[in-house]
Structure formats: C-alpha cells, structure tokens
C-alpha positions as a Markdown table, in Angstrom:
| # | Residue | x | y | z |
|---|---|---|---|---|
| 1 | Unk | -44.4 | 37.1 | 41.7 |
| 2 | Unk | -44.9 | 37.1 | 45.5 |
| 3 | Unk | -44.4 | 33.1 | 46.7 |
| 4 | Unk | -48.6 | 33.4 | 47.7 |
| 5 | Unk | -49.4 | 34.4 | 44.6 |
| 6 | Unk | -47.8 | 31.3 | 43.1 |
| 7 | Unk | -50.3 | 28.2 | 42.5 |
| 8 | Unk | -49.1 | 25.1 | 44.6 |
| 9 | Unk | -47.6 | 22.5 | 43.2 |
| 10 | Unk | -45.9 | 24.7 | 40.3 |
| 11 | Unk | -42.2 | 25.4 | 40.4 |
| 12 | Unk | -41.1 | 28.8 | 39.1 |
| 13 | Unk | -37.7 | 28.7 | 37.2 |
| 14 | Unk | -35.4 | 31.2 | 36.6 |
| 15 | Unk | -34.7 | 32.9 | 33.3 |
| 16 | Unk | -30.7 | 32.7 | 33.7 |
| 17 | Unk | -28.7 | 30.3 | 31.5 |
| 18 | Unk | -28.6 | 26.8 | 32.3 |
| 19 | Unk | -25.8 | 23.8 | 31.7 |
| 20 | Unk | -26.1 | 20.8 | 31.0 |
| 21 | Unk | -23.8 | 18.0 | 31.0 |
| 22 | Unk | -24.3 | 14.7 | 29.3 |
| 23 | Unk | -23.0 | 11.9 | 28.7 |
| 24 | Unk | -23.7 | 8.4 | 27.6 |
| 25 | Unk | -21.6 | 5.0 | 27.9 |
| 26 | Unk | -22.2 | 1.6 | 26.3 |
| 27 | Unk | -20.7 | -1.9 | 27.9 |
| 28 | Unk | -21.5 | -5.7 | 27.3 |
| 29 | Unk | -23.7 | -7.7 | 30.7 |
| 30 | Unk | -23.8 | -11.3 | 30.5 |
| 31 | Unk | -23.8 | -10.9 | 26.6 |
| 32 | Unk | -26.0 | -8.5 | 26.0 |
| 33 | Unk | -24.9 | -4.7 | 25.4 |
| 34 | Unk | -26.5 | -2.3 | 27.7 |
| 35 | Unk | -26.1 | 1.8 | 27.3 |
| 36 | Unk | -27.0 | 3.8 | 29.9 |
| 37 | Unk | -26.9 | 7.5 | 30.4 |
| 38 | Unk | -26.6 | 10.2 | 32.7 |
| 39 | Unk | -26.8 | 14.2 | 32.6 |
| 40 | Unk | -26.4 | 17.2 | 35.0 |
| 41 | Unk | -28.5 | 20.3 | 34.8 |
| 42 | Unk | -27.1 | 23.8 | 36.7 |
| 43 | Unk | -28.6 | 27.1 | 36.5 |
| 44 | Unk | -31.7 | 29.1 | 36.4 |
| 45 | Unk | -32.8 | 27.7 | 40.3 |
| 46 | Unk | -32.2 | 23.9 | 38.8 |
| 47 | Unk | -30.0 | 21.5 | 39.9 |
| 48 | Unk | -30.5 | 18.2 | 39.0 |
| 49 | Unk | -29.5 | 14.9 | 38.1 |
| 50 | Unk | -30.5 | 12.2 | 36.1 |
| 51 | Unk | -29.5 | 8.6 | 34.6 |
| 52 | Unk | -31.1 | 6.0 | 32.7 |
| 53 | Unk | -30.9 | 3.6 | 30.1 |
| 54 | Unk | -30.7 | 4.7 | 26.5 |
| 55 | Unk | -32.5 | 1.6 | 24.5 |
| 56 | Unk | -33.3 | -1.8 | 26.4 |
| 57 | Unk | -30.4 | -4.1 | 27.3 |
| 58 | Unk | -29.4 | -6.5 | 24.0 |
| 59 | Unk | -30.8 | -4.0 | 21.6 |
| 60 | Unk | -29.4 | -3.7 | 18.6 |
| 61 | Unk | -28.8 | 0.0 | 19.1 |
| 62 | Unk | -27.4 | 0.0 | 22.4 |
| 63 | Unk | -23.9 | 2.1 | 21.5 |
| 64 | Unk | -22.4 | 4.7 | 23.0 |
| 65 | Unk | -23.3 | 7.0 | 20.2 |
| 66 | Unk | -26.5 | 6.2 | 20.7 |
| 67 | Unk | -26.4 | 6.5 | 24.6 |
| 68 | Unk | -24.8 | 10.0 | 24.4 |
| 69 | Unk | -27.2 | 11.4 | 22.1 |
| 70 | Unk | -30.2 | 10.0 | 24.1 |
| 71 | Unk | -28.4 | 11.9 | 27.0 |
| 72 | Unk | -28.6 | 15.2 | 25.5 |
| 73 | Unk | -32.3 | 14.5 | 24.4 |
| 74 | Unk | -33.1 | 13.2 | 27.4 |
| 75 | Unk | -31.7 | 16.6 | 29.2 |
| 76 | Unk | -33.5 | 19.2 | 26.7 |
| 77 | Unk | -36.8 | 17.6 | 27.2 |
| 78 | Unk | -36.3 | 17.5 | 31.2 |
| 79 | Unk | -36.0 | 21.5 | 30.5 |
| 80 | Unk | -38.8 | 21.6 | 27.8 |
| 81 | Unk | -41.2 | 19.6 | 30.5 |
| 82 | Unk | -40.3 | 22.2 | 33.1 |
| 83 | Unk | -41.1 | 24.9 | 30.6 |
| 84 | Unk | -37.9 | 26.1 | 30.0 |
| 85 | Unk | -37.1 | 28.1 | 27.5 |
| 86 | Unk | -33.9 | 30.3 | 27.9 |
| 87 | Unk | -30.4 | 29.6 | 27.1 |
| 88 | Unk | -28.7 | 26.6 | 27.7 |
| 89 | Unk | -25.1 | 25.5 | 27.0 |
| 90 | Unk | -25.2 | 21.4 | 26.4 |
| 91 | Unk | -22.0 | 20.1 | 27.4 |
| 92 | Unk | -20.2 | 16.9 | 26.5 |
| 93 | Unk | -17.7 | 14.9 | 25.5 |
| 94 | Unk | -19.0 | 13.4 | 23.0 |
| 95 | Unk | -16.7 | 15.1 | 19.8 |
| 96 | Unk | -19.6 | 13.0 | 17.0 |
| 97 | Unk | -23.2 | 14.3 | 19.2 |
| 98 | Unk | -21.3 | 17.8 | 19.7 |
| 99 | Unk | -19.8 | 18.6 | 16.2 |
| 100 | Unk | -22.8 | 16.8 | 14.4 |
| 101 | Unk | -25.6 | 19.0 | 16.3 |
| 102 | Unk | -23.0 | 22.2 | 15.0 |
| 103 | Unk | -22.8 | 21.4 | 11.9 |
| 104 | Unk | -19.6 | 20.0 | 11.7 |
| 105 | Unk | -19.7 | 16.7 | 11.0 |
| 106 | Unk | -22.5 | 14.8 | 8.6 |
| 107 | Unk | -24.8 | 12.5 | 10.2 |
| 108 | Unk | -23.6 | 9.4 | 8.1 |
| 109 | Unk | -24.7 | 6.6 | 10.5 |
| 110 | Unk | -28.2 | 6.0 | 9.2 |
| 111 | Unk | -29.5 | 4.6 | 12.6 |
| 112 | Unk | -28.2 | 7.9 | 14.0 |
| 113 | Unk | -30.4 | 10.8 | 12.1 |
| 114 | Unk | -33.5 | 10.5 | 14.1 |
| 115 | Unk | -31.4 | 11.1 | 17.3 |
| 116 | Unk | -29.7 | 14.0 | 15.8 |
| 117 | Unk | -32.4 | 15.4 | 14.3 |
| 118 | Unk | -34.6 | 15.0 | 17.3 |
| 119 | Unk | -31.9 | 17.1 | 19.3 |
| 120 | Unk | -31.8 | 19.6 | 16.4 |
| 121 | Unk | -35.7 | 20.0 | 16.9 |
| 122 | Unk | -35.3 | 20.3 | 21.0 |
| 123 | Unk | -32.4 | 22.8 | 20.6 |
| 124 | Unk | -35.0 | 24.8 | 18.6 |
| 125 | Unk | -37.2 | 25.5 | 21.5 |
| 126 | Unk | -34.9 | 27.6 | 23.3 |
| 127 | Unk | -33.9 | 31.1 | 23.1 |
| 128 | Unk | -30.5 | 30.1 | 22.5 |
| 129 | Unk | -28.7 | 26.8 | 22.6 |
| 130 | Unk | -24.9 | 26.2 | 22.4 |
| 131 | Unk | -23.4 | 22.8 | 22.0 |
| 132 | Unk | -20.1 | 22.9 | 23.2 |
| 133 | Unk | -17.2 | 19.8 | 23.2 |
| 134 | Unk | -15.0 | 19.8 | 26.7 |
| 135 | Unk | -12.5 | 17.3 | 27.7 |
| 136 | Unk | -13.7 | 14.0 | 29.6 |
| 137 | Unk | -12.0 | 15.2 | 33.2 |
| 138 | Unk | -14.7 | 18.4 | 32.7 |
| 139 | Unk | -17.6 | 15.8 | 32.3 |
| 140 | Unk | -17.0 | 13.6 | 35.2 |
| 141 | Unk | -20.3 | 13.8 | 37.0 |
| 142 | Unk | -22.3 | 12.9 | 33.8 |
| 143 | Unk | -20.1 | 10.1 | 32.9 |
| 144 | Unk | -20.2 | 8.9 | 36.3 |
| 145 | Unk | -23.8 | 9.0 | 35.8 |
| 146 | Unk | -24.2 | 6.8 | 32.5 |
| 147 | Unk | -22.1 | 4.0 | 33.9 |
| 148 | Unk | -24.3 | 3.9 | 37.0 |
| 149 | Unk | -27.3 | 3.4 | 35.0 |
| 150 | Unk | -25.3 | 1.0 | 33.2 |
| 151 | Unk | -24.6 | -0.7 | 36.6 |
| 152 | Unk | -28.0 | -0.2 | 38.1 |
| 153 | Unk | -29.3 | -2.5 | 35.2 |
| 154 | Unk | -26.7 | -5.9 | 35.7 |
| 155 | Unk | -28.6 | -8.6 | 36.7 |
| 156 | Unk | -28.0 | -9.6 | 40.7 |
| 157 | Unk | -25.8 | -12.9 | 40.3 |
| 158 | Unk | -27.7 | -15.9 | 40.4 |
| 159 | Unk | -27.1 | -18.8 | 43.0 |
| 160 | Unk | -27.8 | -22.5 | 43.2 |
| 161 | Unk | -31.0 | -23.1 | 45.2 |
| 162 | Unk | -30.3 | -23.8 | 48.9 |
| 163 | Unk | -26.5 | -22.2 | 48.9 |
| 164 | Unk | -25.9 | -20.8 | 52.1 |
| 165 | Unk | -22.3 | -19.2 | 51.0 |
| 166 | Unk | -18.6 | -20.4 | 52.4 |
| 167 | Unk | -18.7 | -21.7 | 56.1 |
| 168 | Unk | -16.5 | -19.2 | 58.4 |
| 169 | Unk | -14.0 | -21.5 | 60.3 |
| 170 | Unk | -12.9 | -18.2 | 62.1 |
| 171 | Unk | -11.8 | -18.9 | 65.6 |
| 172 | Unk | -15.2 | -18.0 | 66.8 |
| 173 | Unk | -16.8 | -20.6 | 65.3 |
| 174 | Unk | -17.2 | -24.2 | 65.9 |
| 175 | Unk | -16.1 | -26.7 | 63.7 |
| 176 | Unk | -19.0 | -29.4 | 62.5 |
C-alpha cells in the first residue's frame, strides 16, 4: 500500500518476526517492595522500549516472579494493541516465566496462574510464538529497564524545612 493510500494517524507494521526481551526485577524502598519492569521489542518496523511498574509499591505481590511475568504480558499486549499478529520470539531470563509458558515447569505458586495463564492466552493470538530462556548478559537492555522503573519510582529524599545544604568554605567564599 502506497504511503497516500494509508489513513493518517495509523502505523503500518510489518509482517517479519519480532523479539522481544523482557525482564522484570523486584527490590525493597524505604520498606516497601517495589517491582518494576522493562521490555525491548525489535522487528517487523518496531523498535521500542518500555518500563514500568509491575503491581504498586508495598504490594503484597511485588516479586520478581511476578515482575517478570507482568513484563512479558506487558510486551505481547503492546504487540496485540498495534495489531500484531505474526511471530514473535519472547526472550528472557527468567528460567520459571520461560519453562512454565513451555510447559516445563508446573505453575505451583497459586498467586502466579493468572499471570501465566494470561501470557498463555496472549501467546495464542499470534501466528507463532516461541518462549525462549538466554543467559542474563543477552538480556541486558531489558534488565536495565526493570531496575529503572524500579528507580524511577523511589521517593525523592526528604529534607527538614528551611535546610539550605552544607555551607562551602571553598576559598572563594567568605567566611560568616
């Protein structure tokens, strides 16, 4: 389809195969646990990016289970909205979200099954989807991503009313 025949405002995608990398991470702010996430899409004219947080900060299912398999959800439903439906290779290193979407493993964790079976469901709506485990050095751009959403949600430090900060006494300055 000629570019003026396209509608504006509508993005054609490709029909190649697209990648996906996700990835999810889980650490304790100020006492609460916060899980963030982050995934990489390549392929069929997309490249994007995008981080988040998985479940509120302090809830109780902020894990890194958790995070990682709202990651992959988070990346097959970016495809689904764009109305992708090819092939697409999910990527991670996450050995449990990778060999329980396979197969592999049982889903045993009961606060886990709606995740996987969500993910199950999304995988569904494409031609073909592959789940596939790779070391964490081959998912660097996706981690990097779920510990910036992760950082992105730390509360700014607080400060007493009226402080100012340390006074220099550099030579440039005068002393009071």
């Amino acid at each position: 389809m000629a570019d003026e025949q396209l509608p504006r405002g509508v993005a054609s995608i490709g029909s190649g195969r697209v990648e996906v990398h996700f990835d999810g991470s889980c650490q304790t702010i100020g006492g609460r646990r916060v899980a963030g996430y982050g995934f990489t899409v390549e392929g069929a004219g997309l490249d994007t990016e995008e981080l988040g947080l998985a479940v509120p900060p302090g809830h109780p299912r902020a894990t890194n289970n958790v995070a990682e398999y709202v990651g992959a959800i988070c990346a097959l439903e970016y495809l689904s909205r764009l109305g992708f439906a090819g092939e697409v290779a999910v990527i991670g290193d996450s050995e449990l979200v990778i060999r329980q979407t396979n197969g592999e493993y049982s889903v045993r964790a009961e606060h886990l099954v709606p995740y996987a079976d969500r993910l199950r469901q999304l995988a569904g709506t494409f031609r073909h989807a592959e789940f596939r485990w790779v070391p964490r050095e081959e998912n660097r751009r996706a981690d990097e991503l779920s510990k910036r959403a992760i950082e992105q949600a730390a509360p700014e430090p607080t400060r007493p009313a009226g402080f100012r900060g340390p006074r220099s006494r550099g030579p440039d300055s005068s002393a009071d």
